[in-house]
RODO-2510 file (C-alpha; in nm, 4 decimals, decimal comma):
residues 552
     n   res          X          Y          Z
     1     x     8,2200     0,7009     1,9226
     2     x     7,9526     0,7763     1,6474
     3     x     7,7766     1,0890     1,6440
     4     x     7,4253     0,9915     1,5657
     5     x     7,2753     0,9169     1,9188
     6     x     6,8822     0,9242     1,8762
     7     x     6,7861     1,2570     2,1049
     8     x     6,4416     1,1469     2,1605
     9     x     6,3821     0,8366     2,3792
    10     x     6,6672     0,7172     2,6055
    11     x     6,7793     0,3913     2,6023
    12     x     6,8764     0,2082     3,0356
    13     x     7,2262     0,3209     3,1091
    14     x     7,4220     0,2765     3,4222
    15     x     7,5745     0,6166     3,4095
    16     x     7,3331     0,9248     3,5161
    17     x     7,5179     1,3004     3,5670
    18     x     7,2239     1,4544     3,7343
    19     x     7,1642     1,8673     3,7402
    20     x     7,1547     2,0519     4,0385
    21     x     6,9915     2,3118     3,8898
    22     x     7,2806     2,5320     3,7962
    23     x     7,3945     2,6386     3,4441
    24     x     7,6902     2,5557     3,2832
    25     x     7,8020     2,8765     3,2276
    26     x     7,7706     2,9684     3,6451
    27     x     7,5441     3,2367     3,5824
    28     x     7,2214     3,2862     3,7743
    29     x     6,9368     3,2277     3,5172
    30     x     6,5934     3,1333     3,5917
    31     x     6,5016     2,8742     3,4040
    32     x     6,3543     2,9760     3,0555
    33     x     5,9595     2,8553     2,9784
    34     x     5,7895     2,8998     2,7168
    35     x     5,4117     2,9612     2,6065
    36     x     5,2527     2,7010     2,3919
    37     x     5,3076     2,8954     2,0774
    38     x     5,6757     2,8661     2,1548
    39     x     5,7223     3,2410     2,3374
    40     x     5,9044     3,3223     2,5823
    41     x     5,7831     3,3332     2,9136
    42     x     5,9625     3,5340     3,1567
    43     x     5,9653     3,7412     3,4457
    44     x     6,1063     4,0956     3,2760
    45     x     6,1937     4,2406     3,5678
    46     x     6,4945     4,0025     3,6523
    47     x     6,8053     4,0702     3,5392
    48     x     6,8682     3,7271     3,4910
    49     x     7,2192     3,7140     3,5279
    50     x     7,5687     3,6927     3,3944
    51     x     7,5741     3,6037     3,0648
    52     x     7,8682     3,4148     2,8441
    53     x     7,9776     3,4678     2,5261
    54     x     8,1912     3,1394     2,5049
    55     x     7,8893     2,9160     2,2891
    56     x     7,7552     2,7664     2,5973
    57     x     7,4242     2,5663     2,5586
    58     x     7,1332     2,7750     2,5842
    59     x     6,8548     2,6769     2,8155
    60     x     6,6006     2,3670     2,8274
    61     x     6,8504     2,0889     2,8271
    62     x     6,7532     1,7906     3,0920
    63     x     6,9260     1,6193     3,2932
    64     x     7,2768     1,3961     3,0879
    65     x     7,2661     1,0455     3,0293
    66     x     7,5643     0,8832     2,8992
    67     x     7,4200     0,6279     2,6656
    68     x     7,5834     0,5889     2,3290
    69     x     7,2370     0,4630     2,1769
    70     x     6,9935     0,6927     2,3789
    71     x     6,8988     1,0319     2,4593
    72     x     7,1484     1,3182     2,5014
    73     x     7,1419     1,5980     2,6723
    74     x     7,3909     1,8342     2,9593
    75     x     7,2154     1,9806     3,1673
    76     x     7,5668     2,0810     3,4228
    77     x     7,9069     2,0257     3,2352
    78     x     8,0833     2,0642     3,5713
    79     x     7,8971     1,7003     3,6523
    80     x     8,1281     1,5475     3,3487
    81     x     8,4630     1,6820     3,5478
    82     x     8,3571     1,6037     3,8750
    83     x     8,1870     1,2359     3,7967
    84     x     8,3727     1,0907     3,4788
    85     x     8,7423     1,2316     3,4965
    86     x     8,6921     1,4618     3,1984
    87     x     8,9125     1,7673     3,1422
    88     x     8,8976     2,0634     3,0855
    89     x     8,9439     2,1657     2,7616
    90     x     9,0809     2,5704     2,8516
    91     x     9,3290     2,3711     3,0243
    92     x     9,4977     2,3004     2,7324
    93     x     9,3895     2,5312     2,4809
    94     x     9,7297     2,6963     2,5224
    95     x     9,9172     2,4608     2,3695
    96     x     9,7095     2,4117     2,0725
    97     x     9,8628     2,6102     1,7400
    98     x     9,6256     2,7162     1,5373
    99     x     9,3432     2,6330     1,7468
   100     x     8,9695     2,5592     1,5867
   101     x     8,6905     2,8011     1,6248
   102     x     8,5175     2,5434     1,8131
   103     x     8,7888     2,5557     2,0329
   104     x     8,8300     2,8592     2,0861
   105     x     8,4310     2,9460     2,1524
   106     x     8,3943     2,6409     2,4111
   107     x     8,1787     2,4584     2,2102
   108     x     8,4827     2,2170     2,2550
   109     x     8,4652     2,1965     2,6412
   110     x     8,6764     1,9007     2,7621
   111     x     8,9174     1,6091     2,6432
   112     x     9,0597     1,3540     2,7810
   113     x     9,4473     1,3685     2,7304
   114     x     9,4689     1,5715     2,4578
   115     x     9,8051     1,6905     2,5946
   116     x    10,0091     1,4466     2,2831
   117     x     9,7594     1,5728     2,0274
   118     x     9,8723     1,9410     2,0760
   119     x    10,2489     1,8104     2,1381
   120     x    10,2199     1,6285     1,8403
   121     x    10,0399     1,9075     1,5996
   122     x    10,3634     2,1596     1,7514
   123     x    10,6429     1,9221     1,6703
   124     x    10,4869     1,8240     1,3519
   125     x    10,5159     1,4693     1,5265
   126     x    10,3120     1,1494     1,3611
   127     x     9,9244     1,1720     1,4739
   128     x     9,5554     1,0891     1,4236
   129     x     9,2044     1,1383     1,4496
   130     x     8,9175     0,9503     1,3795
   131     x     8,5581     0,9675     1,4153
   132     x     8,2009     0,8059     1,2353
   133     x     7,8542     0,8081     1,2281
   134     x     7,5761     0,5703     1,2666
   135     x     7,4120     0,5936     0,8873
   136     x     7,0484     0,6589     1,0518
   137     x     6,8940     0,9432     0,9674
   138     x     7,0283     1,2599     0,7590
   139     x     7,3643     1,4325     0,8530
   140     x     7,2702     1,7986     1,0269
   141     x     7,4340     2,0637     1,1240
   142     x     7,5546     1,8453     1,4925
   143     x     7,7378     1,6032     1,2597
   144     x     7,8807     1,9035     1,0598
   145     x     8,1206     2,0242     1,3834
   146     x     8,2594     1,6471     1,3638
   147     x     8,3123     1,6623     1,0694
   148     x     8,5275     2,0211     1,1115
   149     x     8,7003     1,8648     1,3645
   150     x     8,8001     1,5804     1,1398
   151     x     8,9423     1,8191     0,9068
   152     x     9,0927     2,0485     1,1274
   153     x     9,3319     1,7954     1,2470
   154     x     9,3769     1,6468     0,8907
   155     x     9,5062     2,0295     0,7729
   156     x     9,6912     2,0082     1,0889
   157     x     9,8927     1,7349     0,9379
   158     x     9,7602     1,4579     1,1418
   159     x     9,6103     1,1025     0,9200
   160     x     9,2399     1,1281     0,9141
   161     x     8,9885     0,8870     0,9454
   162     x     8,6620     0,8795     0,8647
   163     x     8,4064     0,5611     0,9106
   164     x     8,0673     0,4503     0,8345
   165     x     7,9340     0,2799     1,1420
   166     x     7,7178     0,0820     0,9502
   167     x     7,7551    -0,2501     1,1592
   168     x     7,6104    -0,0768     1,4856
   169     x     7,3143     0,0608     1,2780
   170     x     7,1920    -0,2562     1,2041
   171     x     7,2951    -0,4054     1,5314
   172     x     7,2121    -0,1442     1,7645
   173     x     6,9085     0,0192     1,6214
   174     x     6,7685    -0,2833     1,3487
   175     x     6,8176    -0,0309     1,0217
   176     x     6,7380    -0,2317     0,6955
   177     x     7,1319    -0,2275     0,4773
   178     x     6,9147    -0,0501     0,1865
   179     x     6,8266     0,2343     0,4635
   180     x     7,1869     0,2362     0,5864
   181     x     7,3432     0,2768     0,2215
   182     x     7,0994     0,5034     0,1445
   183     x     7,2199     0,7504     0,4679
   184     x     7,5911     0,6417     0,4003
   185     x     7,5905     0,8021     0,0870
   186     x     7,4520     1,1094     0,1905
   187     x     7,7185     1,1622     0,5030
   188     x     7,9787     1,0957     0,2663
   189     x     7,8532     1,3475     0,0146
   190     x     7,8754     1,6165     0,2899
   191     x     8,2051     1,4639     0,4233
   192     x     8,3980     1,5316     0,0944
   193     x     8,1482     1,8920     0,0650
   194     x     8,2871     2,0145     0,3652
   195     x     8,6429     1,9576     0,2914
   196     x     8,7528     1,6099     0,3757
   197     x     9,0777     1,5207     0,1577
   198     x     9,0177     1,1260     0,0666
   199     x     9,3639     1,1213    -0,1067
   200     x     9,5219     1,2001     0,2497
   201     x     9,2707     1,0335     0,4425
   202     x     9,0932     0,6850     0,4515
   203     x     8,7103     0,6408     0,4260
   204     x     8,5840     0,3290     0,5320
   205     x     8,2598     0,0703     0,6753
   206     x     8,2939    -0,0860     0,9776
   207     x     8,1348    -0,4061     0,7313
   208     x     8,3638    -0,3635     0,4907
   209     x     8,6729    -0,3108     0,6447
   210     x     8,8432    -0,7398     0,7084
   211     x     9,1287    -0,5601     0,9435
   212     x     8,8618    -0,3761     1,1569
   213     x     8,6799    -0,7007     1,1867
   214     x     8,9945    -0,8221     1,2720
   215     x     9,1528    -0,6399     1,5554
   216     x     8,7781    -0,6287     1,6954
   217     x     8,8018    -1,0432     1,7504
   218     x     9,1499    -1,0101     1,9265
   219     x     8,9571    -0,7045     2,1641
   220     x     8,6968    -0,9580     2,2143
   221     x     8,9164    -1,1563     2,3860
   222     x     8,9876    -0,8641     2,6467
   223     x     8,6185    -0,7485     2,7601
   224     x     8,3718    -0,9898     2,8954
   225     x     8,0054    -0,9492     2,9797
   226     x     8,0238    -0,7696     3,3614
   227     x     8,1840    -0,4608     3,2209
   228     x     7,9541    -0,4298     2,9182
   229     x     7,6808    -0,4703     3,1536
   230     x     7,8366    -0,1095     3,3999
   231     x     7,9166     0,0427     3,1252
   232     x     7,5932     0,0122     2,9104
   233     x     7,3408    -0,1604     3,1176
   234     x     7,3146    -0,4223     2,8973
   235     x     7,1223    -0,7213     3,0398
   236     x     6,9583    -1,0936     2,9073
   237     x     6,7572    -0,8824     2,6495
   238     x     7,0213    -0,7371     2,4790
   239     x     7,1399    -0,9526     2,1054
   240     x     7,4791    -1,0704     2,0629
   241     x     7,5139    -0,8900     1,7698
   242     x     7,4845    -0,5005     1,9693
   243     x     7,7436    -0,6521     2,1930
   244     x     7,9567    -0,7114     1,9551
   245     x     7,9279    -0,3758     1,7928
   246     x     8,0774    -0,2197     2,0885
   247     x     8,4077    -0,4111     2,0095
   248     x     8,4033    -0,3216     1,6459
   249     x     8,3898     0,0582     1,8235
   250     x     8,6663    -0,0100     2,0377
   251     x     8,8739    -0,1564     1,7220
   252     x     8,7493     0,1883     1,5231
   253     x     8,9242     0,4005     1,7908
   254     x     9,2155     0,1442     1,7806
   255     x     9,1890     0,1321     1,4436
   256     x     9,4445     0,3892     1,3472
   257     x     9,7161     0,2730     1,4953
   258     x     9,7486    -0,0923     1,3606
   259     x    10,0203     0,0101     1,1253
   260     x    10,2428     0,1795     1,3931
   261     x    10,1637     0,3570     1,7430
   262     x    10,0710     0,7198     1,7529
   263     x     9,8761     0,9829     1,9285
   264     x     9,5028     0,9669     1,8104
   265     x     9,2366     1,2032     1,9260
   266     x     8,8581     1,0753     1,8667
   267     x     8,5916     1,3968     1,8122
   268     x     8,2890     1,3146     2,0478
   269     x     7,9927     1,4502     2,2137
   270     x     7,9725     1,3466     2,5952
   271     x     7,7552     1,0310     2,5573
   272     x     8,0069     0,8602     2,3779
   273     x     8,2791     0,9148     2,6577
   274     x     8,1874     0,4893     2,8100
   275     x     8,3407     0,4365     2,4952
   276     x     8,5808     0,6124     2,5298
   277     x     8,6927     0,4856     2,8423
   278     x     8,6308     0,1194     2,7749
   279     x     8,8855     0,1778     2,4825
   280     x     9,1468     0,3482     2,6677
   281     x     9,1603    -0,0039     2,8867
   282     x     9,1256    -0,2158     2,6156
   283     x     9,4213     0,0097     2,4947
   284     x     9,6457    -0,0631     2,8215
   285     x     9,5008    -0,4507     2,9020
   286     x     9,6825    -0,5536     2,5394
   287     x    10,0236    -0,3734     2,6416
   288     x    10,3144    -0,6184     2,6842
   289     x    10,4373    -0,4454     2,9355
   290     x    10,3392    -0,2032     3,1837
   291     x    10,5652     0,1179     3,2912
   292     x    10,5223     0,2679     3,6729
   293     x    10,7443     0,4238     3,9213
   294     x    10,8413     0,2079     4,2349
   295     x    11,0283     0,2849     4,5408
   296     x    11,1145    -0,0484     4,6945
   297     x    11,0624    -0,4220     4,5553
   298     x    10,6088    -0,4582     4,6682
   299     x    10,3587    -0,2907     4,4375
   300     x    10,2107     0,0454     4,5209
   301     x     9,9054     0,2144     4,3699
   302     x     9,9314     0,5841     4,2347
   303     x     9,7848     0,6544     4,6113
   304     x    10,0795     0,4666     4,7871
   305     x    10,3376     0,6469     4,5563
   306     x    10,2869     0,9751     4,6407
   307     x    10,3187     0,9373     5,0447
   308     x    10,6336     0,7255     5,0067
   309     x    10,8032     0,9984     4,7727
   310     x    10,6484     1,2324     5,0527
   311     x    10,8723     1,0512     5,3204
   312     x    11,1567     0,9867     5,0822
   313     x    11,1960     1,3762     4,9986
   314     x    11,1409     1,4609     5,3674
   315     x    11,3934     1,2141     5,5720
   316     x    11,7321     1,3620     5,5310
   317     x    11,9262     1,0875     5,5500
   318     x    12,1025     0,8990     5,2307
   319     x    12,0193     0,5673     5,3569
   320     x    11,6161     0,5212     5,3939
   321     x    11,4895     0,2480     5,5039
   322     x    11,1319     0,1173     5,4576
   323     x    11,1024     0,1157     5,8102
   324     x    11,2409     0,4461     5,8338
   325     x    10,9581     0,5646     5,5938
   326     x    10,6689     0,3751     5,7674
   327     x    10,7689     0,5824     6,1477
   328     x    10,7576     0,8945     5,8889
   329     x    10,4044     0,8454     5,7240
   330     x    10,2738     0,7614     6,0730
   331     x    10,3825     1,1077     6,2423
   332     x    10,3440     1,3560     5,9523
   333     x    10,0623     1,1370     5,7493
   334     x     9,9249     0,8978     5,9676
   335     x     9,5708     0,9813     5,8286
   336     x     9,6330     0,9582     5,4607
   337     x     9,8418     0,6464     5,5077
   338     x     9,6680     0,4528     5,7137
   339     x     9,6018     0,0530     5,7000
   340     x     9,7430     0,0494     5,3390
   341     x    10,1149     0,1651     5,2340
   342     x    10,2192     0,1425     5,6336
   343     x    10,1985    -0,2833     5,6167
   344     x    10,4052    -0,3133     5,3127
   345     x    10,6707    -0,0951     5,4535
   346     x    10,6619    -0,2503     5,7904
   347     x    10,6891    -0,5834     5,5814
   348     x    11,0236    -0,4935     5,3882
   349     x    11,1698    -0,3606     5,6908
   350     x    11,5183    -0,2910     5,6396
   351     x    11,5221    -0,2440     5,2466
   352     x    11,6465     0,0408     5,0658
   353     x    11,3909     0,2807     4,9513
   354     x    11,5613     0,3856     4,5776
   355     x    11,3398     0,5452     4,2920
   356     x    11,3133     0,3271     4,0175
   357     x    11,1157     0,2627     3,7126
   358     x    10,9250    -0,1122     3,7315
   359     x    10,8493    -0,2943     3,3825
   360     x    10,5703    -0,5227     3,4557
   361     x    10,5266    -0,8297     3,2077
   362     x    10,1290    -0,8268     3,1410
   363     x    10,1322    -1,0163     2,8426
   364     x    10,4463    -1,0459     2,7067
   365     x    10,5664    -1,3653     2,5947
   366     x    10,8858    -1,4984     2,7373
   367     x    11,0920    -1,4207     2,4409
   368     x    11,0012    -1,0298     2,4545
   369     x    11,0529    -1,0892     2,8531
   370     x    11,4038    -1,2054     2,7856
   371     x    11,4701    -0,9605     2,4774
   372     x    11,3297    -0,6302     2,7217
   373     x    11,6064    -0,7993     3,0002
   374     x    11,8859    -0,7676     2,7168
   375     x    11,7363    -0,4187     2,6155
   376     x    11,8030    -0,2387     2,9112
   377     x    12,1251    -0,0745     2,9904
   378     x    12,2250    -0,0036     3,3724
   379     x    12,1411    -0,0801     3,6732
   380     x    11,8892    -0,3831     3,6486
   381     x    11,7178    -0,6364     3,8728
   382     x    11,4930    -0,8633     3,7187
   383     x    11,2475    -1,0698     3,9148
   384     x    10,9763    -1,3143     3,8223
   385     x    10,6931    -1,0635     3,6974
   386     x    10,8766    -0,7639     3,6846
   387     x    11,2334    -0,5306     3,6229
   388     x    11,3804    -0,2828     3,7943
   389     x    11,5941    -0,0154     3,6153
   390     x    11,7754     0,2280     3,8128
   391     x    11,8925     0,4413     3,5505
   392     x    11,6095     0,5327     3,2908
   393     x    11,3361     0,7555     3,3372
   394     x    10,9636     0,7149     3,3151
   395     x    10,9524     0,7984     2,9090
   396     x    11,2481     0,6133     2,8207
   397     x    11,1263     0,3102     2,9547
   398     x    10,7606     0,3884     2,8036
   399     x    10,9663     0,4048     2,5023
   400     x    11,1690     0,0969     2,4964
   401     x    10,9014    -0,1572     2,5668
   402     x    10,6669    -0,0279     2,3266
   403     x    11,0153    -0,0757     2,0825
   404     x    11,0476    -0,4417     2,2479
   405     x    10,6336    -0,5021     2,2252
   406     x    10,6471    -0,3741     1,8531
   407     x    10,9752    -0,6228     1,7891
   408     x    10,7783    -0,8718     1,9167
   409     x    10,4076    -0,8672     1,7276
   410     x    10,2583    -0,6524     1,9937
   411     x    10,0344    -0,3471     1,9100
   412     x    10,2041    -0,1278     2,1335
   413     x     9,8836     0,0795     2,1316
   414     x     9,8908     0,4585     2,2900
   415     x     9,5920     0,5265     2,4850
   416     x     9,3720     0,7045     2,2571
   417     x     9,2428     1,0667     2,2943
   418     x     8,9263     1,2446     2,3162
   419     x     8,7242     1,5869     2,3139
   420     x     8,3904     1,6827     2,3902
   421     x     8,1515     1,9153     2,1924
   422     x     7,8902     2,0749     2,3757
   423     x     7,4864     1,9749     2,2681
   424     x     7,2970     2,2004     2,0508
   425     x     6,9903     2,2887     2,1651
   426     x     6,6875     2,2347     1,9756
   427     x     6,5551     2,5196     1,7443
   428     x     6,2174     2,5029     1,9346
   429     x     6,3865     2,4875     2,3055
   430     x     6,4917     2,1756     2,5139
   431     x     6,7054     1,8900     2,2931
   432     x     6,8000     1,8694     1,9409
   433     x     6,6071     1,5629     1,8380
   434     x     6,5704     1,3394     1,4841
   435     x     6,2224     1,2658     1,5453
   436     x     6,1152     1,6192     1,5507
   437     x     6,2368     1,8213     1,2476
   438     x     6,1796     2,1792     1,3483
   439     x     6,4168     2,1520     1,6411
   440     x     6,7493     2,1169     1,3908
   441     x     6,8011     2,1634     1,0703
   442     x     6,9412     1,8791     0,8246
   443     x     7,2261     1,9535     0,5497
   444     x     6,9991     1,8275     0,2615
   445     x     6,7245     2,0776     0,3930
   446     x     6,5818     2,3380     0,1245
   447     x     6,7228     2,6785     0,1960
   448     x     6,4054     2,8020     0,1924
   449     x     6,3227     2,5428     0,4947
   450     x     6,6520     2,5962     0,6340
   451     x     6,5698     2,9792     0,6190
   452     x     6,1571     2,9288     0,7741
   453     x     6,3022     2,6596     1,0605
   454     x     6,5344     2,9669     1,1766
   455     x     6,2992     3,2621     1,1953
   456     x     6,0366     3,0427     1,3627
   457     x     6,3703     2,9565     1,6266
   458     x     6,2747     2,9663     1,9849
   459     x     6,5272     3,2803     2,1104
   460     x     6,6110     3,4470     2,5083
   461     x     6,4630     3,7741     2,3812
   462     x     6,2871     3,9618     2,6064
   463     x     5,8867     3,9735     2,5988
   464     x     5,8919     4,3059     2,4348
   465     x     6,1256     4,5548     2,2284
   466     x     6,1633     4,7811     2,5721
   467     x     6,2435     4,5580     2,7601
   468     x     6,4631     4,4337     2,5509
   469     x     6,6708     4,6998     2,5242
   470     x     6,6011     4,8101     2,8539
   471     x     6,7404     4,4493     3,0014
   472     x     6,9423     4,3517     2,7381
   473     x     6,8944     3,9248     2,5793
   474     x     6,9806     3,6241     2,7238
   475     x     7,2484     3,5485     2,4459
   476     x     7,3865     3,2236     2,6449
   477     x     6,9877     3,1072     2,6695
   478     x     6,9254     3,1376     2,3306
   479     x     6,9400     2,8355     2,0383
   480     x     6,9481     3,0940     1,7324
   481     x     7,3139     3,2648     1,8951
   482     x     7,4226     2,9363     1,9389
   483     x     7,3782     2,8856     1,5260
   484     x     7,5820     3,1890     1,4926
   485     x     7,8429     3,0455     1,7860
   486     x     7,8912     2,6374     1,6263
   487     x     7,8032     2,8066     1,2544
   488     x     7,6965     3,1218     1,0935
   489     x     7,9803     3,3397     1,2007
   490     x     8,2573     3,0545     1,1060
   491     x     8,6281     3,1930     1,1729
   492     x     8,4974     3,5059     1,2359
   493     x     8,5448     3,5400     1,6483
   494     x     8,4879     3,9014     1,6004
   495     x     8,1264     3,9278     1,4211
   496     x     8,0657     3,5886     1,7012
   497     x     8,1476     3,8398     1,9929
   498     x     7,9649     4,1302     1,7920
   499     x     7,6450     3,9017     1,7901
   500     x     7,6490     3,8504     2,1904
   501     x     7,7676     4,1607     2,3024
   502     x     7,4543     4,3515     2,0798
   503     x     7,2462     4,1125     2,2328
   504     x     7,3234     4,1499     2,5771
   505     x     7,3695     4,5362     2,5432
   506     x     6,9684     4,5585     2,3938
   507     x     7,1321     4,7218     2,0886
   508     x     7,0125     4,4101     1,9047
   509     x     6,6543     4,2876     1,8705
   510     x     6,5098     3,8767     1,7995
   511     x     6,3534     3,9501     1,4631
   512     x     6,6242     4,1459     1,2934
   513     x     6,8828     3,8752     1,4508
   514     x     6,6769     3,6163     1,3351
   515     x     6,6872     3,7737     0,9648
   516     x     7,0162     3,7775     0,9280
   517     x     7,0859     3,4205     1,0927
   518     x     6,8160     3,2618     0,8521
   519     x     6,9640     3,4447     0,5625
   520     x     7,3041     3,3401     0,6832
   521     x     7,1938     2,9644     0,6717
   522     x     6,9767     2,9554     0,3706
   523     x     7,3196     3,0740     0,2054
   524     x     7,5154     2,7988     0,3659
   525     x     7,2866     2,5243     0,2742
   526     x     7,3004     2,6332    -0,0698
   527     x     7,6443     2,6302    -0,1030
   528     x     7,6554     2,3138     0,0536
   529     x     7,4186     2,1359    -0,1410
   530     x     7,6277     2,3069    -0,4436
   531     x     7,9585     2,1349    -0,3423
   532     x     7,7410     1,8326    -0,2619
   533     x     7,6518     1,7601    -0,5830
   534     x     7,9769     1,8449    -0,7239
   535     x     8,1404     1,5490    -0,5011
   536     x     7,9248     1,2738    -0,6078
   537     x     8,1806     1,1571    -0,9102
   538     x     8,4756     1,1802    -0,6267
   539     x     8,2792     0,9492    -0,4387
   540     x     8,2186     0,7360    -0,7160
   541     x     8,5398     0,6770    -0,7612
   542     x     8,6826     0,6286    -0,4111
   543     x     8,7355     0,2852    -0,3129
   544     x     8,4038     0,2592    -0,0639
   545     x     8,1074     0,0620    -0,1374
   546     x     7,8178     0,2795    -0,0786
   547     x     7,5565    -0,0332    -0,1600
   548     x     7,6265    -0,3089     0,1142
   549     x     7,5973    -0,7264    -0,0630
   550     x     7,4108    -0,7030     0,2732
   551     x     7,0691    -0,7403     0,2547
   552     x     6,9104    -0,8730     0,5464
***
């Protein structure tokens, strides 16, 4: 959930998206090389392709690994859709008001049920977001689009959260507490620079925060060692303590909600989705009650569902049977249905099929059981695990035991949301990597650095100024329009699109686009080291320690 992955060496995970040797974008690009003084090689003679001015990656990312502690690196977005459920993100971008430039230049690229985030932000409804970083190195210009996205939904009226995930740096990657405060004080400082409000927001450390700590024991209680181990590939080598900072992540994304249950959308980059999705259960498994459509008294999976509303649309007859459904499914569906839904409808026999919404009792005590019975008006049959209601729909009843959970000391937590950022690619080609400081640039750079690291950028210029403008650039290869796409040319889609389509159209050459984007960032670091400096008293007087009592 932390934004600080190390990009150099990756770390075992069970979960590999692997490349099959297509761009993100769909175009038809050869694979960019490069000489060893970091030119392009390329074969000028081919076209290469359709490019897209949407802040794709540019070229020389490997294969993905989702490892929250490792490497990280896309090389096939599609692979997150198709393998890990993710959405996305131009599916809703619709209903978003006011949408981010990141959103709107697909640097934002998918979500996972962002749907009550943009509900919420249009009906000025009760919402959150939250998201941290792992104090191990300096904040750069990666962390700086979480950061955005922090306070884009804080302006958007949602409660913001921002947290220090100091605990997992020590855990997870063995930082001394005098190297984390050190880095903790600098993310801050660019935190409040960029336009954080702390007076409508809450700052805190995962080691200084007793209610965090908290909430993460009670999660304990819900995750156990097998699931750590698919999810992370953790094995007998790996220290209590790095398991245990995965729970204090859970009860970060959790976090927001302790006070009352609301939408809350976490800012990530891809790695950090097993967290994501380990939450979202963790989420559901501490639910009093659970809320699913039912057709008869047995259980049926989502699956199931489907064909028996399928037969219960299709018979016309105002008396369905189960039986009546099962000789339907095995005419019209006998494929789709077979050894599963047909035995429990051969089973009931003669009952009623009647569409009804099923509260299941996962955890509730039998006070809340008896006080959800009372609760619901209408039609009701109440059985051993479970209720019937005939006359409430799907959200009502979603509604009324999270009132009954609440009532009753439950969390009533709502699955949190997420969305994805797309990698930045290294200045010098391939990933964006810590260990090597010429592939990014850091927020407490020297302009003048800031400035020299651009112009000595890697680009998808052609090998020469004729064939540039002959061919055009490879705008959607290149790392320095990608600066200009996640940075330079902030809310301004227009000089974004200007960029790309002089690029593509040979109009506009490396060097002189180089210029102007190192110009573009000296200014910005400037300016940001500037409002830096002129938020260190803020931060001394917000209620955050930035030196840990921890010394170890």
């Amino acid at each position: 959930m932390n934004d600080d992955h190390d990009e150099g060496e990756s770390l075992p995970s069970r979960e590999n998206v692997l490349s099959d040797g297509s761009e993100w974008s769909g175009s038809d690009h050869e694979a960019r090389r490069t000489n060893s003084d970091g030119s392009e090689w390329s074969d000028d003679d081919h076209d290469g392709g359709r490019a897209m001015p949407d802040g794709g990656s540019a070229a020389g990312a490997d294969d993905v690994t989702l490892d929250p502690w490792g490497s990280a690196s896309v090389d096939d977005y599609r692979k997150l859709f198709e393998q890990f459920g993710i959405e996305e993100f131009d599916d809703v971008l619709p209903q978003v008001p006011n949408p981010h430039y990141l959103m709107r230049r697909g640097v934002v690229f998918g979500h996972r049920d962002y749907g009550p985030i943009a509900d919420a932000m249009a009906n000025d409804d009760p919402f959150a977001v939250l998201s941290g970083w792992m104090p191990t190195g300096d904040p750069h210009i990666g962390h700086k689009l979480m950061i955005e996205e922090i306070i884009y939904h804080q302006q958007q009226g949602g409660d913001a959260y921002a947290l220090v995930a100091d605990l997992e740096a020590n855990s997870a990657r063995g930082l001394s507490w005098a190297e984390i405060d050190r880095h903790t004080e600098e993310y801050l400082l660019s935190l409040l620079a960029l336009g954080f409000d702390p007076e409508d927001g809450e700052i805190y450390r995962q080691s200084g925060n007793e209610r965090l700590q908290n909430l993460a024991f009670e999660l304990g209680a819900e995750a156990n060692f097998s699931e750590m181990q698919a999810l992370y590939g953790f094995d007998g080598e790996t220290n209590i303590s790095h398991m245990q900072s995965v729970v204090t992540q859970m009860a970060d994304i959790l976090y927001p909600q302790l006070d009352e249950p609301k939408p809350t959308v976490i800012p990530v980059g891809p790695d950090q989705d097993p967290h994501m999705r380990f939450a979202r259960d963790l989420a559901d498994r501490t639910r009093y009650f659970g809320v699913t459509e039912a057709y008869a008294s047995f259980e049926a999976d989502p699956a199931e569902r489907v064909l028996i509303r399928a037969a219960y649309d299709a018979i016309e007859d105002d008396d369905i049977r189960c039986e009546d459904a099962a000789d339907y499914l095995r005419e019209h569906h006998a494929d789709e249905a077979g050894t599963s839904v047909l035995p429990k409808l051969d089973n009931a026999g003669k009952e009623p099929i009647r569409p009804r919404v099923r509260f299941l009792n996962r955890n509730a005590t039998d006070e809340a059981f008896e006080a959800l019975i009372e609760a619901i008006d209408g039609e009701k049959r109440v059985f051993e695990g479970h209720i019937d209601t005939f006359d409430l729909d799907a959200d009502a009843a979603e509604e009324l035991a999270r009132e009954v959970e609440l009532d009753h000391g439950g969390y009533g937590f709502i699955a949190p949301s997420s969305i994805y950022n797309r990698f930045m690619t290294g200045l010098t080609g391939g990933k964006m990597s810590s260990s090597i400081p010429a592939s990014h640039i850091s927020l407490l750079d020297d302009p003048e650095d800031g400035y020299e690291k651009v112009k000595s950028a890697t680009t998808g210029g052609r090998t020469s100024a004729e064939k540039q403008r002959e061919l055009g650039g490879k705008a959607d290869e290149c790392p320095v329009y990608e600066l200009y796409t996640y940075l330079l040319a902030g809310e301004d889609d227009e000089f974004a699109t200007e960029v790309y389509e002089e690029c593509v159209g040979g109009e506009r050459l490396c060097g002189g686009c180089k210029e102007q984007a190192a110009e573009l960032m000296a200014e910005f670091l400037e300016e940001h080291q500037e409002k830096r400096e002129e938020m260190r008293p803020v931060l001394e007087e917000l209620d955050i320690d930035v030196e840990s009592p921890r010394r170890r």
